[in-house]
N, C-alpha and C positions, 0 to 999 in steps of 0.2 A: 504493500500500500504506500509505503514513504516514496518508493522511486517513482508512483503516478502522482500523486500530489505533490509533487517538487519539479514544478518548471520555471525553475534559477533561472535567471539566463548569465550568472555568471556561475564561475567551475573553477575551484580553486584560483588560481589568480587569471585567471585567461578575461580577458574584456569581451571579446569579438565572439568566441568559438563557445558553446556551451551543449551538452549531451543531457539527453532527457527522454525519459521512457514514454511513447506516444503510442495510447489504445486505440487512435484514430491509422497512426501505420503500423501499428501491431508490431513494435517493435524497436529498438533504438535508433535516435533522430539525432542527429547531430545538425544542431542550429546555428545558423550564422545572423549574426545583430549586422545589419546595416542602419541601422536606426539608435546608436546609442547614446544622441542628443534626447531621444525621447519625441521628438518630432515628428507629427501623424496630421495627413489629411484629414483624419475621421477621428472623431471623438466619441468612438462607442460606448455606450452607458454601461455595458458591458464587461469593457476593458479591465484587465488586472493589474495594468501598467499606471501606478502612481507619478501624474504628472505634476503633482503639488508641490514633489521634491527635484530637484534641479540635478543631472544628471552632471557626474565628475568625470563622464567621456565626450567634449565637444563634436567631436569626428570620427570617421572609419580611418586609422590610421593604415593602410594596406598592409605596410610590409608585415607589421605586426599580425594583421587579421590571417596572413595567409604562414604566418609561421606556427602560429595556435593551432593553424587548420591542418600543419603537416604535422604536427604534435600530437593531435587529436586523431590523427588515422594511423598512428603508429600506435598507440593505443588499441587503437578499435582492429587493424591486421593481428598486434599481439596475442588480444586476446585480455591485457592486462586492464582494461576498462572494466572488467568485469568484478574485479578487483576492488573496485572503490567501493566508499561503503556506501555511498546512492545506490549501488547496482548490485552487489556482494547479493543480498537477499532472493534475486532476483531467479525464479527455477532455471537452471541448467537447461531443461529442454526449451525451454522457449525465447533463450540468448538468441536474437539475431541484428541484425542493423539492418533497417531498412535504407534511411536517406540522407542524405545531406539535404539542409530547409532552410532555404534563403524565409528570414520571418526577424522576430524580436520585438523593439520598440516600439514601431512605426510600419509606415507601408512601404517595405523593401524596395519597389519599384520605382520609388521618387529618388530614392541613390542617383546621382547623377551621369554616374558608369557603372552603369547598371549590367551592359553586355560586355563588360569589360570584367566584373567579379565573374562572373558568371563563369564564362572563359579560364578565367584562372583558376577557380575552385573545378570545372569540368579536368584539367590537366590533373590538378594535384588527385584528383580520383582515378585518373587511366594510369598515373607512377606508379601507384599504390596496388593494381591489379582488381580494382573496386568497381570493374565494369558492371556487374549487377545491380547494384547498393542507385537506387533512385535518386534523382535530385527532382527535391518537390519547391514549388515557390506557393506559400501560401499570403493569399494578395486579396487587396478590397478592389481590383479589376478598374481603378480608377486612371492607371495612366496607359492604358494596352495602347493606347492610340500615339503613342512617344518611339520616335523613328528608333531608337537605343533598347528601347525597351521589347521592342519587336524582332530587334537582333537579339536583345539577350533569351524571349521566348524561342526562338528558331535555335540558337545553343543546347537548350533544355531539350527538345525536342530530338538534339542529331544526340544526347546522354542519358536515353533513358528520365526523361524529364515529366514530372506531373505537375501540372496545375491545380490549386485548391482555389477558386473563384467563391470571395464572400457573396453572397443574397438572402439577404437577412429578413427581406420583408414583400409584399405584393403591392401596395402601394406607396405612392408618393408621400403621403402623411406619414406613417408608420416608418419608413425609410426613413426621414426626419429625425423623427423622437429618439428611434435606436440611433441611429449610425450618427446624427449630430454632425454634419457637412455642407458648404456650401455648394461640395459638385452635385450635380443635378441628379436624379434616379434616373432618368432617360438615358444619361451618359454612360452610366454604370450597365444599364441593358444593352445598349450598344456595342459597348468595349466588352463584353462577356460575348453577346451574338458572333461579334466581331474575328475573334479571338478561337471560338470553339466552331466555326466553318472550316477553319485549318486544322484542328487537334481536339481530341474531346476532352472536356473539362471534368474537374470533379467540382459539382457544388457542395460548398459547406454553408449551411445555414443555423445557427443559434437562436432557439428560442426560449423566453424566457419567462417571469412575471414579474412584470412594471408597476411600483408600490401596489402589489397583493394579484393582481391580477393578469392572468394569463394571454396571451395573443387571440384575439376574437377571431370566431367562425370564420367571418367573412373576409378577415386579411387571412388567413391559411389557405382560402377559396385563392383570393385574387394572388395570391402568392404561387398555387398551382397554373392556375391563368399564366402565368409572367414564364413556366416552364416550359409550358407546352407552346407561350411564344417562341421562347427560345430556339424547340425544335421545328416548329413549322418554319421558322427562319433560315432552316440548315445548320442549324448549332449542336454539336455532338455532344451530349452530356455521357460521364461516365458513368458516373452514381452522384447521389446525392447523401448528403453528409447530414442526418437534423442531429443537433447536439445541443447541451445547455450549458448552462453554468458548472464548471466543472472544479473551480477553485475561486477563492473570493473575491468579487471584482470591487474596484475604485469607490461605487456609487453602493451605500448600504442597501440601498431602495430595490435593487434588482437580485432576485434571488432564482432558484435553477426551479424546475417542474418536474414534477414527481414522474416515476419511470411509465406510470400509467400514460402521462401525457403527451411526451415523447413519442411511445408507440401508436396514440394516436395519432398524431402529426403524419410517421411513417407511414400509416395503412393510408390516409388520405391522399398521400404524393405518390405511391405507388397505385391506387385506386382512379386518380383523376389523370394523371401522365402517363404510366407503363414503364417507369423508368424504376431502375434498383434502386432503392433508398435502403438506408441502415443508421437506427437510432445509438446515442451513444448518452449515458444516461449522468447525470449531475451529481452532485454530493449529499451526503445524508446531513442538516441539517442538526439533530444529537450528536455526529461525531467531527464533524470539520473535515471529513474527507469522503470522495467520491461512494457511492451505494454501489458499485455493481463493475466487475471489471470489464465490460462491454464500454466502459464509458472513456470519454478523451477531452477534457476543455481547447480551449483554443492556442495555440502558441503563443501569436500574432497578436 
């Protein structure tokens, strides 16, 4: 239980590079901060990232990020990550690495070389013999439309590359209140459509309850609407992700939805789209950690 409920994003002294056991890739993630000013387009009510406190890493220093990152996959080839005491507990049979996850503070995507990390962490993967080992980007799908950023999705893509596209909501209002942006919802379905005619995405979506109360009927409705746009648009969905609150966020006001809930959500998106959905379930409420090992909060 301690290594699901501990998504550090720092690891002993490393800034950049941080390893975390993810039920969402069923497996060990090794995350990279591009975002360690703390600086985000979106202001998800959501978020776990305390932006009250001013972060003591102004930048992505490179050289550094990418020597944590060869530090971090010597480790993870060793075998000796498994060793630490985040991960020691952790069953033998089900030690694996899934990815390397551009994610962290912020929306990794607004990095400014953006296809330039990218690139450099794909190499430090093919040194290491890690051709299997996925690089996932998980993103609020906000800057897909950035000439850089379209290089660095086409990198992902020739490495074994998954996309985690947030859609949090079905409409414009409820978009709003969760995700707290001035980019438009329009924008965000676009850059998703956009983006999964080339590659099929994975959606992840987060639901919650917003002081006491849960997402109404009819935004779960208009929220299947917004899928089935996406496919009739030519947009590949891989699955879709509904998950909750999975460790404590920012805002006390938002708290996770009982497993029952969840599974609703699932059968509904599966029921109105045809698409695989897979619920991943929140924390128990009496003990401050996750209810059910099916479950994953968000990295990002």
């Amino acid at each position: 239980m301690d290594a699901w409920a501990n998504h550090s994003r720092r690891f002993d002294q490393n800034r950049f590079v941080y390893p975390v056991w993810s039920r969402r890739a069923e497996g060990l993630s090794v995350g990279i901060n591009l975002n360690p000013d703390k600086v985000c387009n979106f202001d998800c009510i959501y978020c776990q990232v305390d932006r009250t406190v001013s972060s003591d890493v102004p930048f992505v220093e490179w050289d550094r990020l990418l020597g944590e990152l060869d530090s971090m996959l010597e480790l993870v080839v060793s075998g000796e990550i498994w060793t630490h005491p985040r991960f020691a507990t952790i069953d033998p049979r089900s030690r694996r690495v899934n990815d390397l996850a551009f994610s962290g503070d912020g929306e990794p995507t607004t990095y400014r070389n953006f296809d330039e990390i990218v690139s450099a962490c794909a190499e430090r993967k093919r040194q290491r013999g890690l051709n299997a080992v996925k690089m996932v980007l998980i993103t609020n799908a906000s800057m897909f439309h950035r000439a850089s950023v379209q290089r660095g999705l086409a990198l992902l893509d020739q490495n074994q590359g998954e996309i985690w596209a947030k859609l949090d909501a079905g409409t414009d209002e409820y978009f709003q209140r969760i995700d707290r942006t001035p980019i438009s919802f329009q924008k965000i379905l676009s850059n998703i459509v956009a983006a999964a005619r080339i590659r099929p995405l994975v959606i992840q979506s987060l639901f919650m309850r917003v002081e006491s109360e849960p997402p109404p009927p009819e935004e779960l409705e208009a929220f299947c609407d917004r899928l089935n746009e996406i496919k009739f648009a030519g947009g590949r969905i891989q699955r879709v992700q509904v998950y909750t609150i999975a460790r404590r966020p920012a805002e006390s006001w938002v708290t996770p939805l009982a497993r029952s809930e969840v599974d609703a959500i699932v059968d509904r998106v599966r029921r109105r789209t045809g698409l695989e959905a897979l619920p991943y379930y929140g924390y128990d409420d009496t003990s401050g950690l996750e209810s059910s090992l099916g479950a994953d909060g968000e990295k990002g």
